[in-house]
N, C-alpha and C positions, 0 to 999 in steps of 0.2 A: 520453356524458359521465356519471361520475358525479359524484355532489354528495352531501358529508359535511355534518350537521349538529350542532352544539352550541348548547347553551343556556345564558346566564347572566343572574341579575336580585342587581341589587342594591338595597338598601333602607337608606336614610338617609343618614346625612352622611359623608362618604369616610372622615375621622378617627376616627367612633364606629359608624359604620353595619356591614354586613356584607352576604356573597353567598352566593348557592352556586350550584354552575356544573356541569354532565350534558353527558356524549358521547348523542350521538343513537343508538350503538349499544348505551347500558347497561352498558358495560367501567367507565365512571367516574364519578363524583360527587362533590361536596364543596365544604366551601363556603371562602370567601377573605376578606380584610381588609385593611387599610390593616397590623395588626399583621402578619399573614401575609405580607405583602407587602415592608413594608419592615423587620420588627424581626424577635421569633423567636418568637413567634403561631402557634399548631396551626394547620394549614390551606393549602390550595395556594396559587398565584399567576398571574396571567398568564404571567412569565416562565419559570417551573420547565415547565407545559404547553405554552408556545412551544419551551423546550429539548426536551420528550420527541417533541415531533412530529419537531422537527430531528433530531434525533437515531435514531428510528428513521426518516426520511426516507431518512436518508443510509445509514443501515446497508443499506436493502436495495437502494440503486443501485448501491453498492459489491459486492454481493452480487452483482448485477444484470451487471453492469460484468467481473467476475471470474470468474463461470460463463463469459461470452460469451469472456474470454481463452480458458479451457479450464483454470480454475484454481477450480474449485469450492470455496467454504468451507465448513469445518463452521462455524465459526464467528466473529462478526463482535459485538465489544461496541464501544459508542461512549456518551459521556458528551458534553453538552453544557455551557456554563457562560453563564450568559443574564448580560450588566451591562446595570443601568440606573443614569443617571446624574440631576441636575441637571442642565437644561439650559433658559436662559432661567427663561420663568415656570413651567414644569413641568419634564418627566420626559421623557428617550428612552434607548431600547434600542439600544446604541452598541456593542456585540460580544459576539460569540457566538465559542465557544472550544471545537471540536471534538474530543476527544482519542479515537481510535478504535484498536485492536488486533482482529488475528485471526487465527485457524487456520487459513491455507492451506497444505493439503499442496504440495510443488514450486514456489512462488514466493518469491523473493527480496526484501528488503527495498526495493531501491530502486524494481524495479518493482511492487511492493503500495501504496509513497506514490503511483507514479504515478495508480496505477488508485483512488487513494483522492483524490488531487487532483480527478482529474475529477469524481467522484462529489461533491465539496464544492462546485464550479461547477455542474451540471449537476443534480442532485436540484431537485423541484417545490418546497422548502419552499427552499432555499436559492436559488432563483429570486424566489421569492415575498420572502426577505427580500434583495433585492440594496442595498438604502440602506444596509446593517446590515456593518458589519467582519467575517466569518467567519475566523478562525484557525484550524490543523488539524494537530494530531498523532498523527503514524500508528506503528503499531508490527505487528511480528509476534511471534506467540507461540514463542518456542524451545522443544525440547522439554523445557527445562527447567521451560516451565511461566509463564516471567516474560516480560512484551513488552520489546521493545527502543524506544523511542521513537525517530520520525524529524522536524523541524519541516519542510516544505514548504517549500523555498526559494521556491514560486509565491506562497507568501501572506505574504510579509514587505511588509509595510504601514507605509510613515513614520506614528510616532505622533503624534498629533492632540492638540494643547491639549486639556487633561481641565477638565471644569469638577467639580463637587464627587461626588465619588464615594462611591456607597452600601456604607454599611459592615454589618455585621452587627448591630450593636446602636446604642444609643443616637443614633437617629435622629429625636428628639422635635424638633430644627428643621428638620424636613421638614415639620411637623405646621403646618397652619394656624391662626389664632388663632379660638377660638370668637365 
């Protein structure tokens, strides 16, 4: 078995306070905030590092998934998009929004979503987040260079009453009163 570690300490009050947060390999560091978090604050976040895990999770089971066809990739890019909402007296992580392309020589578009579906169900971090909505568009790169996007007819999901959704800026009534 192996076992990944990371570190984060935070100090002070969620509103004014601050973090900083280390891969146990030494690739990253930095630290985080209520600014970072919910407004446009220097600095990482839970959600942005929950997306790059997903995101390279997924990229190499796909990779993983598509050598074993017999369709080896050069290359496989995937962005993730982490929401978190209001929900109740706090906060939850209500969908992640995978949009992936890649370089496969000799496969075709619809079986590249295929092998890109599985890889969205199937990856250790998209197991791990199974509470969690995963969305997923897949494209292949033409030789022209630009992807073609595909949406996954598997992951069309009835959308779910939203309760207040986080915006980019002015999120001063997320902020508790001192």
């Amino acid at each position: 078995m192996v076992v990944r570690t990371s570190i984060a300490e935070w100090r002070g009050r969620v509103d004014d306070g601050g973090g900083h947060v280390s891969l146990g390999s030494g690739a990253f560091e930095g630290s985080y905030s209520f600014g970072s978090r919910f407004e446009e604050a220097p600095g990482t976040n839970p959600e942005e590092l929950l997306g790059a895990a997903h995101a390279s999770c997924f990229s190499m089971a796909l990779s993983l998934l598509l050598t074993k066809a017999g369709y080896p990739p050069r290359r496989i890019r995937t962005s993730a998009k982490v929401s978190i909402e209001r929900a109740g007296d706090g906060f939850a992580i209500t969908h992640i929004a995978l949009a992936t392309e890649g370089d496969v020589p000799g496969l075709d578009s619809k079986a590249f979503s295929v092998h890109a579906e599985e890889a969205r169900r199937n990856c250790p971090v998209s197991k791990a987040l199974a509470g969690v909505e995963i969305g997923l568009t897949s494209g292949l790169v033409e030789e022209s260079g630009k992807a073609v996007p595909r949406r996954s007819g598997a992951t069309a999901v009835a959308p779910r009453p939203r309760t207040q959704v986080m915006g980019r800026r002015g999120n001063d009534h997320f902020r508790k009163p001192r």
